[in-house]
Structures are given as C-alpha cells and as structure tokens.
C-alpha positions, 0 to 999 in steps of 0.5 A: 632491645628490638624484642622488647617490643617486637616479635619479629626477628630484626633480621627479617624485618624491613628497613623504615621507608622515609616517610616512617622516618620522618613521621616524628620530625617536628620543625617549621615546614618553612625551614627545609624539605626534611624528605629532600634531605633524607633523600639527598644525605642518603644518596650522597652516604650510599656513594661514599660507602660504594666507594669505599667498599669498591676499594675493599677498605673499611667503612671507617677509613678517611675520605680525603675528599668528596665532591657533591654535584647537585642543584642549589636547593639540595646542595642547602639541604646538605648544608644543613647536614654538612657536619652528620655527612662529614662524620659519618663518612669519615669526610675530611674535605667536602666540597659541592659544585652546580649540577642537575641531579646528585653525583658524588666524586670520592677520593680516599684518604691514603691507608696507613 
C-alpha cells in the first residue's frame, strides 16, 4: 500500500513528527491539548513496551498493573485515552497517582 503513493522504501523513511500527526485532528481547542496527549500517551506506552522487552515477553503479554505518576492536566489527557492505553498495552489495571513529570511503574501479568 506505502507504494502506491510513495517511492521510497517504508524502511527508509522516518517516523511522522507530532506535529504531522496531529495536523488532521479537527476538535474544539477547548476540549484537550492533543499534542500533550500524543506526548504523554507516547511516554506512558514507550514504559510499558520497555518493560516488557526488559522481560524478554512478548508485546502482546498482559500487564497486571501500571501505575502512572503525572501532574493532573496530563493525568486528564490520559483519562480521555484510558481505554486506547489499556488495549494497547494489553493493561489489566491502570491506576495514576500525583507527581511532577511522567513516571510509569509496571507489573506483568504472570506468563502462562
């Protein structure tokens, strides 16, 4: 499909920045900071892949829990993805707690 408008190999080509990312999302700039979400979702799937990997399990294995420590506007942001951040980190119990920056505390699911 990537050659049906590009003439560069997938492989060689860079990853979209945020701001490519976001240059279609089309909602009241009221309603969230989608830059502050891409940045913080990002962050908080990068931990629970680095985690796993560190494990040496699969992508796909169940986190029992993970823990995000962040201030309350990014904690909000997550809020609003709690569901793209469960399913894609294959999260069984996400919790947040107050903090400055963002931290994530993982625990995997025991491997059957």
């Amino acid at each position: 499909v990537w050659s049906w408008w590009h003439d560069s190999s997938v492989h060689a080509s860079s990853w979209p920045t945020n701001a490519e990312c976001l240059a279609n999302v089309t909602v009241e700039a009221s309603s969230y900071d989608a830059a502050l979400m891409l940045e913080t979702v990002s962050a908080v799937l990068a931990e629970v892949r680095r985690a796993k990997t560190e494990a040496k399990v699969s992508q796909r294995a169940k986190v029992a829990s993970a823990t995000v420590t962040c201030d309350s506007t990014r904690r909000s942001t997550l809020e609003l993805a709690r569901t793209d951040l469960v399913n894609a980190g294959n999260i069984i119990s996400l919790d947040f707690s107050e903090g400055d920056g963002v931290a994530v505390s993982v625990t995997l699911a025991e491997q059957t």
